[in-house]
Backbone as CSV, one residue per row, in Angstrom:
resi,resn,N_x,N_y,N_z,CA_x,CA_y,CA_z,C_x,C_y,C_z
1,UNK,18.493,0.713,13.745,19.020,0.018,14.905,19.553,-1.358,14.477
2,UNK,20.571,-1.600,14.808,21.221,-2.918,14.239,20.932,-4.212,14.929
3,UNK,20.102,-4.974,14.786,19.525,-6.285,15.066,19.604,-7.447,14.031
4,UNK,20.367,-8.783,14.745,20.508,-9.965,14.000,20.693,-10.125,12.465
5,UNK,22.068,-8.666,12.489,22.718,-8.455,10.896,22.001,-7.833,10.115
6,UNK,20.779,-7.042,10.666,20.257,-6.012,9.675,19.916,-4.808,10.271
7,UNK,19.719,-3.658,9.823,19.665,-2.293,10.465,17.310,-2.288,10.436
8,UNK,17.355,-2.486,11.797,15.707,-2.411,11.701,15.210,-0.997,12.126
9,UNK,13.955,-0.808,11.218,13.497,0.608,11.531,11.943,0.409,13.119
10,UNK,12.695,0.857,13.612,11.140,0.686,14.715,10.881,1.993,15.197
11,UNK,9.683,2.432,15.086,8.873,3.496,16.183,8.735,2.947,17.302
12,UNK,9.074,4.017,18.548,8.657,3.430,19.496,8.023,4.981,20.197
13,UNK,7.068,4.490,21.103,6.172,5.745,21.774,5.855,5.197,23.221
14,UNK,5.848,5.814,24.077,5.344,5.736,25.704,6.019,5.153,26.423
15,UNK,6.197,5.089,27.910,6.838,4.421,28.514,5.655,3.442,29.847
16,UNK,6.752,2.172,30.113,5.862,1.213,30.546,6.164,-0.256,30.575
17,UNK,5.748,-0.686,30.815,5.508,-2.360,30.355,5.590,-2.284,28.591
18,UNK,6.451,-3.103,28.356,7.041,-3.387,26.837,5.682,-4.062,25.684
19,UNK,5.038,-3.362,24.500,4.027,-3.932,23.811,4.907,-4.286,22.906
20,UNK,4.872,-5.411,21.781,5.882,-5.073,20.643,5.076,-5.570,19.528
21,UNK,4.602,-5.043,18.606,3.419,-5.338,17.160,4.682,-5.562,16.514
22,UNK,4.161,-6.849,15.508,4.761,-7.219,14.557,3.623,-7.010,13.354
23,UNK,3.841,-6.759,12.119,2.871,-6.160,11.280,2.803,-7.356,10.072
24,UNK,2.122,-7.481,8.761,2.128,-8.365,8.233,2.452,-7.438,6.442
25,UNK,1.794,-8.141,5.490,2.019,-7.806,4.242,0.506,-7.490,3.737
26,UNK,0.495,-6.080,2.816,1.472,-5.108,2.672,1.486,-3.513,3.214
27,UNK,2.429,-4.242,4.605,2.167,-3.173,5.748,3.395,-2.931,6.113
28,UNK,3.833,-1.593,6.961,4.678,-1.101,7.954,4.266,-0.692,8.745
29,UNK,5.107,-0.324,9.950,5.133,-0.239,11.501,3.686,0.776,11.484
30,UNK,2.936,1.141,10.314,1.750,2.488,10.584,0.929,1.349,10.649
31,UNK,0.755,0.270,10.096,-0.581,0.038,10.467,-0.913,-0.107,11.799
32,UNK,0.145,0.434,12.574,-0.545,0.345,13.942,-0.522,1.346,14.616
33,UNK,-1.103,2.247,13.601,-1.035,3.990,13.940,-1.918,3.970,14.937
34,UNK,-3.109,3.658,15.076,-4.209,3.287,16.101,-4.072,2.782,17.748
35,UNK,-3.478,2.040,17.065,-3.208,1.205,18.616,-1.807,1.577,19.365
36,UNK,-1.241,2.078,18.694,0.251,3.108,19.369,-0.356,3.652,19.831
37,UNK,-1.094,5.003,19.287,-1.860,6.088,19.938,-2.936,5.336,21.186
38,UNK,-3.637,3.993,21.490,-4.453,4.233,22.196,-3.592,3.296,23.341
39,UNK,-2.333,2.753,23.174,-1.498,1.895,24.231,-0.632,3.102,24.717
40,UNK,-0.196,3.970,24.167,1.208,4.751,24.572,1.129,5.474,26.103
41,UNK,-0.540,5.814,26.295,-0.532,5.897,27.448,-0.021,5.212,28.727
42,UNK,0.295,3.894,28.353,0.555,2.907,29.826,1.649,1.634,29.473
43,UNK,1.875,1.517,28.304,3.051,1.295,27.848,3.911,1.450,27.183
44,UNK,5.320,1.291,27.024,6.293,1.416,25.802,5.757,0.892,24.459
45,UNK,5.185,1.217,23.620,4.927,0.653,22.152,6.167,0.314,21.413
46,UNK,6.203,-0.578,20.815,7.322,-0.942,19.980,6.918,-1.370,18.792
47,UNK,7.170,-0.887,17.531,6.660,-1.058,16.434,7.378,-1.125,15.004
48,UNK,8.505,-2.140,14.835,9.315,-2.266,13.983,8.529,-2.556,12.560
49,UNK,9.156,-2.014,11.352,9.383,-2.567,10.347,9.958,-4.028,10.101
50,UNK,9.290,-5.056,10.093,9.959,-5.904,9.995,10.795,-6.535,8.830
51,UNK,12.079,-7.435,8.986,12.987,-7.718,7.611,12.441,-7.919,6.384
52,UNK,12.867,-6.497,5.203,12.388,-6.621,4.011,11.777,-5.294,3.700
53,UNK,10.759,-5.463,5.112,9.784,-4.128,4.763,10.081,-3.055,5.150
54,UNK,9.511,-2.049,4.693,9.548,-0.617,4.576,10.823,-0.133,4.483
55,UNK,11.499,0.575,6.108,12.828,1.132,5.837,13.862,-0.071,6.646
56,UNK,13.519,-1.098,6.980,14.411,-1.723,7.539,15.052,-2.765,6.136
57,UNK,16.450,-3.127,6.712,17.144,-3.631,5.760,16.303,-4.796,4.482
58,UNK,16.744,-4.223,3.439,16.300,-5.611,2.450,17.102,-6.460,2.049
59,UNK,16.932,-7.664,3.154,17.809,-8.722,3.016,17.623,-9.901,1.986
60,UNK,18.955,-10.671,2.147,18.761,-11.114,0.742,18.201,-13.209,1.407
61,UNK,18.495,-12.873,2.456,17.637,-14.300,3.032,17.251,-13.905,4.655
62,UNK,16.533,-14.595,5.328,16.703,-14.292,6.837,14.464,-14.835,7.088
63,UNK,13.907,-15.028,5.826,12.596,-14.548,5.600,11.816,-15.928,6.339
64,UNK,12.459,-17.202,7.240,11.906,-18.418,7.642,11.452,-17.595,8.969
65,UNK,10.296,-18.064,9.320,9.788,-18.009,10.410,10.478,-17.715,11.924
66,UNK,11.522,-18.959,12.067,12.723,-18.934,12.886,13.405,-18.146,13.120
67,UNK,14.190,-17.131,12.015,14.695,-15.803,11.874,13.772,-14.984,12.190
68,UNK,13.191,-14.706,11.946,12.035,-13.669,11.917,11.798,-13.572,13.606
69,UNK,11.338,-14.757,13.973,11.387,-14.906,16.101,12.257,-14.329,16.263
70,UNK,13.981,-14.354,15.829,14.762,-14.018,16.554,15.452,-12.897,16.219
71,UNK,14.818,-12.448,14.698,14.962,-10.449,14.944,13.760,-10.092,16.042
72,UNK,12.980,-10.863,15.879,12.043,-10.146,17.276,13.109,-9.816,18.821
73,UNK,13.591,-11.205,19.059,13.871,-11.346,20.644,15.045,-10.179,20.296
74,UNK,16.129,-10.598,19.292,17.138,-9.183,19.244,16.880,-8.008,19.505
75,UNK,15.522,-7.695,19.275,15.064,-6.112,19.170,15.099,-5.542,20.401
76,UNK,14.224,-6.927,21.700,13.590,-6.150,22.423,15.164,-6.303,23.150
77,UNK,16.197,-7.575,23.100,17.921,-6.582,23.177,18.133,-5.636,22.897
78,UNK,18.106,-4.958,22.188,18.656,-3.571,21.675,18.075,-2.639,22.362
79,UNK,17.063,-2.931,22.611,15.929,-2.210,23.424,16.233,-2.325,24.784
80,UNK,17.020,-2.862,25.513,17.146,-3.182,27.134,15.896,-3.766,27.351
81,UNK,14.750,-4.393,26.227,13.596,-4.551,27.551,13.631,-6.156,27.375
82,UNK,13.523,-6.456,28.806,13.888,-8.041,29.256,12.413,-9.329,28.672
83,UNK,11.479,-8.567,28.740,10.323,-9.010,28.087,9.248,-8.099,27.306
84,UNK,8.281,-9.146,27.115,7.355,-7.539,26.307,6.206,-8.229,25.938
85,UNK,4.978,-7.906,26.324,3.398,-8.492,25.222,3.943,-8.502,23.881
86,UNK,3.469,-9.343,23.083,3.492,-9.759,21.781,2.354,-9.739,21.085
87,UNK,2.246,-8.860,20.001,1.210,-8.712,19.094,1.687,-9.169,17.725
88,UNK,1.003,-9.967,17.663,1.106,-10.358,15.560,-0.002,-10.195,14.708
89,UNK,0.108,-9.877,13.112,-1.182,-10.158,12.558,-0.753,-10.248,11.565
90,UNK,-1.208,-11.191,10.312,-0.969,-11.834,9.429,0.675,-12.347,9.543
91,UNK,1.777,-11.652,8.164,2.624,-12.413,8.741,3.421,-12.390,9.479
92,UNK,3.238,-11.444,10.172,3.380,-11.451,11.957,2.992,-12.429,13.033
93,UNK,2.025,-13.051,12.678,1.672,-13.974,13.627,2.725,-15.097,13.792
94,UNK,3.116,-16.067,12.914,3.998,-16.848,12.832,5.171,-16.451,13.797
95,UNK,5.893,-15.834,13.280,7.566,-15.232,13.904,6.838,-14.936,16.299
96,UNK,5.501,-13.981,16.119,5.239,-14.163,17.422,5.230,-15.260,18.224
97,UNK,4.267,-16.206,17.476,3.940,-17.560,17.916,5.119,-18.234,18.274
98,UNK,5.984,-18.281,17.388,7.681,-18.981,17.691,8.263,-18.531,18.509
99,UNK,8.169,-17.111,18.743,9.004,-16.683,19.795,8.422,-17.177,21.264
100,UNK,7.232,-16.491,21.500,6.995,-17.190,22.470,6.953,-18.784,23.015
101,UNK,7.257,-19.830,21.604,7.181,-20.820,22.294,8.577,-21.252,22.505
102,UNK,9.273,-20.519,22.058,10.704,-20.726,22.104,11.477,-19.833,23.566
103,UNK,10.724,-18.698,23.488,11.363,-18.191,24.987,10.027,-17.630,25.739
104,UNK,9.287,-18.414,26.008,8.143,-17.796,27.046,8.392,-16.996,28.368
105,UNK,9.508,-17.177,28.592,10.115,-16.565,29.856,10.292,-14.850,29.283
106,UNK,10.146,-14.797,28.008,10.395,-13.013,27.798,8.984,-12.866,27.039
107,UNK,7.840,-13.449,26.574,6.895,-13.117,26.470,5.474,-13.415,27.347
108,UNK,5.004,-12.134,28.100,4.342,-11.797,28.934,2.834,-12.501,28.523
109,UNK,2.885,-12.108,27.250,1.057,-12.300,26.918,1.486,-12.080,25.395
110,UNK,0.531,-12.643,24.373,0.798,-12.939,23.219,-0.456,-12.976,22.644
111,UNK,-0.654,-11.827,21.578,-1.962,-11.679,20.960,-1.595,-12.076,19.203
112,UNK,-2.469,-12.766,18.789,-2.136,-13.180,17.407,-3.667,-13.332,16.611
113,UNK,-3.274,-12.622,15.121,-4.352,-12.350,14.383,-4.116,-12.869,13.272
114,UNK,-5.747,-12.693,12.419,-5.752,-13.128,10.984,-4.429,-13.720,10.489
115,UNK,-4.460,-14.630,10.748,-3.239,-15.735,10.197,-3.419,-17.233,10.223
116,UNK,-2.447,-18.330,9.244,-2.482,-19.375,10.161,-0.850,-19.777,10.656
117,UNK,-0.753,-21.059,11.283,0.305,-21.414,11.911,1.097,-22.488,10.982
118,UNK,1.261,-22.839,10.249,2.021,-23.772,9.458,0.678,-24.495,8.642
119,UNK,0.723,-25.784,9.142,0.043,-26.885,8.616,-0.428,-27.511,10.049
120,UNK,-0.625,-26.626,10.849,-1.427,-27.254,12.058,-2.963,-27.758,11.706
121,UNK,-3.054,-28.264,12.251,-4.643,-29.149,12.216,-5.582,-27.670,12.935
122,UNK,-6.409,-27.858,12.450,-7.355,-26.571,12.772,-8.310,-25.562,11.805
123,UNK,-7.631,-25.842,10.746,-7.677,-24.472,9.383,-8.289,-25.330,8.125
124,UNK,-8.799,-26.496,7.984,-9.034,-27.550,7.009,-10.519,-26.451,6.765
125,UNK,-11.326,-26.477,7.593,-12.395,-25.884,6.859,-11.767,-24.290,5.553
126,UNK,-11.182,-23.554,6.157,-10.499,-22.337,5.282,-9.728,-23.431,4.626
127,UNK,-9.257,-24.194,4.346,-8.182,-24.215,3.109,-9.141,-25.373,2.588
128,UNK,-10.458,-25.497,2.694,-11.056,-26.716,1.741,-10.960,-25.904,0.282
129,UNK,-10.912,-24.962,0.221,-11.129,-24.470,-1.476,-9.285,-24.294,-1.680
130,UNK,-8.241,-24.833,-0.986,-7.087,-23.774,-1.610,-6.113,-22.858,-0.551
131,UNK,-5.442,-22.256,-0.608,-5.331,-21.349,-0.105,-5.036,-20.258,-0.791
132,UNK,-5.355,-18.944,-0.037,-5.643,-17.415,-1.004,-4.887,-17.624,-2.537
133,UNK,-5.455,-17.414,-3.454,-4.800,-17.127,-4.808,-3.069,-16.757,-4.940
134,UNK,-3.088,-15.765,-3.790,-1.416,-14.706,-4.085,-0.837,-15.573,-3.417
135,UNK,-1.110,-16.784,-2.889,-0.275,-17.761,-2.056,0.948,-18.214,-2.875
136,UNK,0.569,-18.737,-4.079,0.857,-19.909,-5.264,1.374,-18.652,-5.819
137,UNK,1.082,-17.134,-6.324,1.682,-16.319,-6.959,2.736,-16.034,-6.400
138,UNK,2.910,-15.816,-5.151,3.850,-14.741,-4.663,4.744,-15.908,-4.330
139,UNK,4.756,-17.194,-4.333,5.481,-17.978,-4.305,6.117,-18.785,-5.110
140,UNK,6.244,-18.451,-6.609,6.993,-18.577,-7.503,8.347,-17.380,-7.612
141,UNK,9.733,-18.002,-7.174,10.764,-16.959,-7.248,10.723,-16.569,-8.586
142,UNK,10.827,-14.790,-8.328,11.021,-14.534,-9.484,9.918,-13.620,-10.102
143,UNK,9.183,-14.413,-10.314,7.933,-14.334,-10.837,7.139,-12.653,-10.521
144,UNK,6.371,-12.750,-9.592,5.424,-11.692,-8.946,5.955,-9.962,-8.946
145,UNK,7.421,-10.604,-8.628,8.180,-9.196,-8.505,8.222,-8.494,-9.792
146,UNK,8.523,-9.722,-11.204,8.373,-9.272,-12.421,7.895,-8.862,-13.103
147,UNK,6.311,-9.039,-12.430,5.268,-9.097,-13.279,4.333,-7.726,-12.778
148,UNK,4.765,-7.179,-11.485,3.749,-6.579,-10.672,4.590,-5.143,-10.452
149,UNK,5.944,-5.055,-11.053,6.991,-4.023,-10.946,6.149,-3.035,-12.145
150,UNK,6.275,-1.807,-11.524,5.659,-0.440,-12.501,3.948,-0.837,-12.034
151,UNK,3.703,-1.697,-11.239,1.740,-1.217,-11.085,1.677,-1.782,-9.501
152,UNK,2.986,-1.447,-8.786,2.819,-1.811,-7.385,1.772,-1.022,-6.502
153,UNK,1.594,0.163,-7.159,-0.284,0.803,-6.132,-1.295,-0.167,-6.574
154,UNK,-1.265,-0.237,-7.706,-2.572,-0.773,-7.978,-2.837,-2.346,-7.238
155,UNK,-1.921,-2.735,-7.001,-1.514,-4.299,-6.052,-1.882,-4.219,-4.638
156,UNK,-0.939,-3.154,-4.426,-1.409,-2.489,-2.861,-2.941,-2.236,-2.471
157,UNK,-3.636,-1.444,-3.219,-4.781,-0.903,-2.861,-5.732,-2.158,-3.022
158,UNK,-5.515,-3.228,-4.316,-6.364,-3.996,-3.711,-6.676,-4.548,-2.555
159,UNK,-5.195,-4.945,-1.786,-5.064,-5.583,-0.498,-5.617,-4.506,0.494
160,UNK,-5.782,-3.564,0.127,-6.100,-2.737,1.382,-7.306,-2.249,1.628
161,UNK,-8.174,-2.477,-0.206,-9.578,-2.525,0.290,-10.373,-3.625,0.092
162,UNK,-9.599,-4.761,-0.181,-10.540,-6.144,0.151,-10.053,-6.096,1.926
163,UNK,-8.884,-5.889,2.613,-8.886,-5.878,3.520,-9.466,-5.238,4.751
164,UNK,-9.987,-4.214,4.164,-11.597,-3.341,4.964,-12.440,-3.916,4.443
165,UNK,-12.635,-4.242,3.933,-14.098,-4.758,3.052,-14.660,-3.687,2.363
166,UNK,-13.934,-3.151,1.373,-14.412,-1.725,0.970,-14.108,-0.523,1.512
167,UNK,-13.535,-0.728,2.480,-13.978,0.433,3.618,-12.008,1.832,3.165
168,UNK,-11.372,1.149,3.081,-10.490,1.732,2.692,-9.833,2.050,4.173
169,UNK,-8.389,2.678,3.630,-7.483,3.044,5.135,-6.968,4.645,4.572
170,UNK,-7.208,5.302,5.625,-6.345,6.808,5.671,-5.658,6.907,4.341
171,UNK,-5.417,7.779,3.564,-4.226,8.198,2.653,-3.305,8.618,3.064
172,UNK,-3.102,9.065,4.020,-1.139,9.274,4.205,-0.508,7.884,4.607
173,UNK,-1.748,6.544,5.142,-0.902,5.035,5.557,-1.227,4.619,4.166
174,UNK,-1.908,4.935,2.998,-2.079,4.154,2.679,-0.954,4.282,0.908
175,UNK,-0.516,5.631,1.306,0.716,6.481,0.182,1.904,6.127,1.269
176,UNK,2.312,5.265,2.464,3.355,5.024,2.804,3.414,3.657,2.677
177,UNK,2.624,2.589,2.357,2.651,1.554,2.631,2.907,1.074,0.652
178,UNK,2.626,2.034,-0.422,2.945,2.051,-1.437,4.165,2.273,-1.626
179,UNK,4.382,3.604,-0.894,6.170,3.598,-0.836,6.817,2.533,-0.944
180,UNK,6.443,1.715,0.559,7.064,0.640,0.927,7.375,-0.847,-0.135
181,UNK,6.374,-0.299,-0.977,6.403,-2.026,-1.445,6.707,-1.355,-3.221
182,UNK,7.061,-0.453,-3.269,7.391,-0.128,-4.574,9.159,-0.232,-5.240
183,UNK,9.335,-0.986,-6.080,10.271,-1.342,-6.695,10.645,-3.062,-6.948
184,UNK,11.546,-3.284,-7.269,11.892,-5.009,-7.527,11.935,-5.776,-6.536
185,UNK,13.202,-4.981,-5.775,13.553,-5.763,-4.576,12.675,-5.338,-3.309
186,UNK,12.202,-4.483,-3.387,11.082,-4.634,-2.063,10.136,-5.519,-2.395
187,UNK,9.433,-5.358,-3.510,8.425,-7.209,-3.744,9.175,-7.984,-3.428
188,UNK,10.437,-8.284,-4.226,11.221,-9.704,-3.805,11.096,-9.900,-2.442
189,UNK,11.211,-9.002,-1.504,11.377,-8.980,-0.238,10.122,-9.568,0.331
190,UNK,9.210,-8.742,0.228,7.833,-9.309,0.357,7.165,-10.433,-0.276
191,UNK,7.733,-10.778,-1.057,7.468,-12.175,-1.330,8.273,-13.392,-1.346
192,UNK,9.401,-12.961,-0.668,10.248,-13.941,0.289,9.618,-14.655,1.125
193,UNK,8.864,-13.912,2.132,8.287,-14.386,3.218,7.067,-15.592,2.761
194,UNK,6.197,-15.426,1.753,5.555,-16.733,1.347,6.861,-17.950,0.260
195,UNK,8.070,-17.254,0.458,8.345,-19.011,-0.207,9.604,-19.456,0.596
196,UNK,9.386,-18.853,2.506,9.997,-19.558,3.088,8.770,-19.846,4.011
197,UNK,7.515,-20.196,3.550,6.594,-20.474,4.510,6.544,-22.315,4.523
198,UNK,7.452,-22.782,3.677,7.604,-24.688,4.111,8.335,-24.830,4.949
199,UNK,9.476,-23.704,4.911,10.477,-23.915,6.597,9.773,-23.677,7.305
200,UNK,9.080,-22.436,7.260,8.212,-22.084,8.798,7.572,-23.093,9.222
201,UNK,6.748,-23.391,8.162,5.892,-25.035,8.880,6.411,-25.624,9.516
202,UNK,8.088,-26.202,8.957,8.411,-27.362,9.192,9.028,-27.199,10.919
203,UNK,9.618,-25.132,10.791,9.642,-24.921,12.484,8.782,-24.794,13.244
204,UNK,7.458,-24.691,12.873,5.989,-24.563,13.858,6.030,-25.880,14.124
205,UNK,5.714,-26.871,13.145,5.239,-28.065,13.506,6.296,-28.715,14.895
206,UNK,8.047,-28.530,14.654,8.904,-28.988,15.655,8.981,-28.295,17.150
207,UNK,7.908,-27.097,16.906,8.048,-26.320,18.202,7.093,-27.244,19.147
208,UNK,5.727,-27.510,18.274,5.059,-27.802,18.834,4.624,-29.495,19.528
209,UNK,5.735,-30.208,18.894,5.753,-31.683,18.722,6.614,-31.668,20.412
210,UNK,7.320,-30.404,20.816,8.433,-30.423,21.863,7.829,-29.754,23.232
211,UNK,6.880,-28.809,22.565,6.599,-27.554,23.556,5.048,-27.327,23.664
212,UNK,4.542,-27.071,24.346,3.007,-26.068,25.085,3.505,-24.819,24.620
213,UNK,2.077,-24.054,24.058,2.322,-22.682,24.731,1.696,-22.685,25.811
214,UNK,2.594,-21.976,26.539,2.279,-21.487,28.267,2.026,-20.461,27.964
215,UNK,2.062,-19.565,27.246,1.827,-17.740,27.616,0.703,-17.471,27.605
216,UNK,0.134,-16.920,28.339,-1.556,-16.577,28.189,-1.373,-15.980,25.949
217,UNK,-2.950,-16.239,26.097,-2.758,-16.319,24.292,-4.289,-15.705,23.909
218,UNK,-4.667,-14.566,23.081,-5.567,-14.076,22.566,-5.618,-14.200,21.561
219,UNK,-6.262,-15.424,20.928,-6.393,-15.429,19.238,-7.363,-14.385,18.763
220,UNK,-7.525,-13.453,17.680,-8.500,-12.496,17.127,-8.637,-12.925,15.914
221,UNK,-9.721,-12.955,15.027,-9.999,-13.572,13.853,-10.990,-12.116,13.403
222,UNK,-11.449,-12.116,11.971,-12.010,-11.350,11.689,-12.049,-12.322,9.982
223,UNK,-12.844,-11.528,8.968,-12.489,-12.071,7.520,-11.559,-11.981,6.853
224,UNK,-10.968,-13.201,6.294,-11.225,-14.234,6.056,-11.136,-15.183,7.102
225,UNK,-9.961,-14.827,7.877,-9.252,-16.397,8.531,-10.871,-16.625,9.956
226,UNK,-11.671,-15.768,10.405,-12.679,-15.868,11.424,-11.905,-16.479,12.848
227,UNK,-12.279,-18.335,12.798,-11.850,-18.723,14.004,-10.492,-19.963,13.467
228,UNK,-10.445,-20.144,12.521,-9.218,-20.963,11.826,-8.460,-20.778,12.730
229,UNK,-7.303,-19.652,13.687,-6.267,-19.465,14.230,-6.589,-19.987,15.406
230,UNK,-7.996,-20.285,15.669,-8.122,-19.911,17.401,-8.903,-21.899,17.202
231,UNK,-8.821,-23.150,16.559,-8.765,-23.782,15.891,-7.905,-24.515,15.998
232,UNK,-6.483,-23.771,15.356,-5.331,-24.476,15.432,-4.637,-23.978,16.831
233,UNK,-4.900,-23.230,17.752,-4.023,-22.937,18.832,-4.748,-23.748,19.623
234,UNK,-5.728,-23.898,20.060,-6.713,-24.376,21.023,-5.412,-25.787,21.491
235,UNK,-5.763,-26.985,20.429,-4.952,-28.535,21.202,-3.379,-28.034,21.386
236,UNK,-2.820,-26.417,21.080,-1.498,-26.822,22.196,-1.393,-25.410,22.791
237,UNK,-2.504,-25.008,23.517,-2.126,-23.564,24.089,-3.015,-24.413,25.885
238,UNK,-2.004,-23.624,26.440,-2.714,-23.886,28.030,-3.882,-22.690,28.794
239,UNK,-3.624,-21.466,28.073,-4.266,-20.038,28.311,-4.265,-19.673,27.236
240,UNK,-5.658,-20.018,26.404,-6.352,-19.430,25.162,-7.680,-18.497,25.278
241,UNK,-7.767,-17.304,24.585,-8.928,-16.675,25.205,-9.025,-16.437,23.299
242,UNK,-10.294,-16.279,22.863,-10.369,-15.603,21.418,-11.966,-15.265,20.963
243,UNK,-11.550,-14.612,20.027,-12.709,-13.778,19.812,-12.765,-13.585,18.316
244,UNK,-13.789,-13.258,17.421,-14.036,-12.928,16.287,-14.862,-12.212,16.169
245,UNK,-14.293,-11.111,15.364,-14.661,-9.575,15.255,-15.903,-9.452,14.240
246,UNK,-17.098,-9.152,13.838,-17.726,-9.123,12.754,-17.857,-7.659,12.450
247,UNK,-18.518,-7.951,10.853,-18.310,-6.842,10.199,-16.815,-6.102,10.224
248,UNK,-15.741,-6.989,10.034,-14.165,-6.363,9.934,-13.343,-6.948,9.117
249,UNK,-12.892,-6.525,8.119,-11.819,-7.225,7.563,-10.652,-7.923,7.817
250,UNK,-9.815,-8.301,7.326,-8.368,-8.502,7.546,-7.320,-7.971,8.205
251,UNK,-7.416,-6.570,7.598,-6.476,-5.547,8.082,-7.234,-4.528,9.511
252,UNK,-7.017,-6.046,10.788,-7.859,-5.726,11.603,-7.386,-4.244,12.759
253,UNK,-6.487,-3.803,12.501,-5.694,-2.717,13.234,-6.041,-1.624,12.880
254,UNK,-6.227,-1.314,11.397,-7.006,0.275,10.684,-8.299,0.108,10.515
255,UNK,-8.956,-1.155,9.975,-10.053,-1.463,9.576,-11.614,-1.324,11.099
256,UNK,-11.398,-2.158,12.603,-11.901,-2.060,13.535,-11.049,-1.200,14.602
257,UNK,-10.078,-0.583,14.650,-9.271,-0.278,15.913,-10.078,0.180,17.156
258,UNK,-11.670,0.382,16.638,-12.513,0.433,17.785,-12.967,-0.259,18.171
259,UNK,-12.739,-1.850,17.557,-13.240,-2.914,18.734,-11.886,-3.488,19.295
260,UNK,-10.766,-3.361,18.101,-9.300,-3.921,18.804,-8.875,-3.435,20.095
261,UNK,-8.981,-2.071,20.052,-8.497,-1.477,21.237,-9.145,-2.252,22.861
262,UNK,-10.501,-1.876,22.800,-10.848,-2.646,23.709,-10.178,-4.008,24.392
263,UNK,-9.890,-4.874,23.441,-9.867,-6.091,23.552,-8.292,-5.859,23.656
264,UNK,-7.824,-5.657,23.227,-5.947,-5.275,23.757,-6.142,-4.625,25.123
265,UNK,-6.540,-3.582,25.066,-6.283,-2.847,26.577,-6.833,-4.022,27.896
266,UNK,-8.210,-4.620,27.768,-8.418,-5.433,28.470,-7.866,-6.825,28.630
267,UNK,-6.925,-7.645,27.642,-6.606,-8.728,27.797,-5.057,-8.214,28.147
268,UNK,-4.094,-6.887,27.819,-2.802,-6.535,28.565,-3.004,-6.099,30.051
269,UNK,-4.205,-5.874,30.215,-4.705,-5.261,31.452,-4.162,-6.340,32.423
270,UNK,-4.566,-7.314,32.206,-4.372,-8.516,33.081,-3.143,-9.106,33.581
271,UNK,-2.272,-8.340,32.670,-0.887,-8.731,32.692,-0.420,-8.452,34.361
272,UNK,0.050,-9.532,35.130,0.267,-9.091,36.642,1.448,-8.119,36.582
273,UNK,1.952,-7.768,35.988,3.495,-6.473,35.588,2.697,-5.379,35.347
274,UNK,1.342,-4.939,35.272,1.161,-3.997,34.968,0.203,-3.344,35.986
């Protein structure tokens, strides 16, 4: 589907009030095999590949935060739908967060996970040691893609079982999400997105120096990030509700989808459109 100069791949399932998951790294539109299946009943799911990943275009810039909001809002254009709940998690969260503070009038309700927001005040306890190791790796151009080309499973699977905590994800998501990130330019791609994360800052920080979020807002934390997100949203959100999941990893969509679900169905529940 052709959105903001690139051809994006999205699943979409059910009809309804508009959900739209944005997914993070190193994931496609499956890691939200779970929560499609337990939303499709009562709403439209929308579940793009976002720029870079999987089958949607691999572009050669577009990877700042800012862009990223506004292949979102394009989509749900292409889509005829005038608004839509917003789900993010990892680096998904960012591009959600922007959108909604940039057009709150098309986002209904806005759920955002394991992530942080720029250099907002909030996250000092998590970044007293640093931030994650692959931060500083994957953010040398060049570099990661070079070094990690010919052993891209073995890269993958770590992320996917430190991100259960051991626990591991399905093998048919977890032989598509290898697909996805296998070759030069799909790393490059995926590691675009951490070395346009000083623009993103520099657009979080100006959203927020201008704007409130107004949208009702569900921060979810789990390990590592816990309550860091819900931290930094608190001094500029007006409707913050959040929660932290225990015993769950990162990859909070395959890893708990039996406590996520709950907590999605009941905080979209509320949505007065529905």
């Amino acid at each position: 589907m052709p959105v903001n100069g690139i051809e994006v791949n999205v699943a979409t399932a059910g009809d309804g009030p508009a959900v739209l998951l944005l997914h993070g790294f190193p994931h496609t539109w499956r890691l939200w095999t779970e929560v499609i299946a337990g939303l499709s009943g009562r709403y439209r799911v929308i579940a793009p590949d976002l720029r870079g990943f999987g089958a949607t275009t691999r572009a050669p810039d577009g990877y700042d935060v800012g862009t990223l909001a506004t292949d979102a809002e394009r989509l749900l254009d292409a889509l005829g739908e005038p608004t839509a709940a917003v789900v993010g998690i990892d680096a998904g969260t960012p591009p959600a967060f922007l959108f909604a503070m940039r057009r709150p009038g098309r986002v209904r309700r806005l759920v955002l996970m394991e992530s942080l927001l720029g250099r907002l005040p909030g996250a000092e306890d998590f970044l007293a040691g640093g931030p994650p190791w692959w931060f500083g790796f994957h953010s040398v151009p060049g570099l990661a893609e070079t070094v990690l080309t010919g052993h891209e499973a073995e890269y993958v699977d770590w992320f996917l079982t430190v991100g259960t905590r051991g626990r591991g994800v399905p093998r048919p998501i977890r032989d598509a999400f290898v697909g996805a990130y296998t070759g030069t330019d799909a790393l490059r791609c995926a590691f675009s997105y951490y070395r346009a994360l000083p623009a993103g800052a520099r657009q979080i920080q100006d959203a927020v120096e201008s704007h409130r979020l107004t949208v009702p807002t569900m921060a979810i934390g789990a390990h590592p990030v816990g309550n860091a997100l819900e931290r930094q949203l608190r001094p500029v959100s007006d409707d913050l509700t959040a929660h932290v999941i225990d015993d769950c990893g990162h990859i909070i969509p395959l890893d708990r989808p039996d406590v996520l679900l709950p907590l999605l169905t009941s905080f979209l529940a509320a949505d007065r459109h529905v």
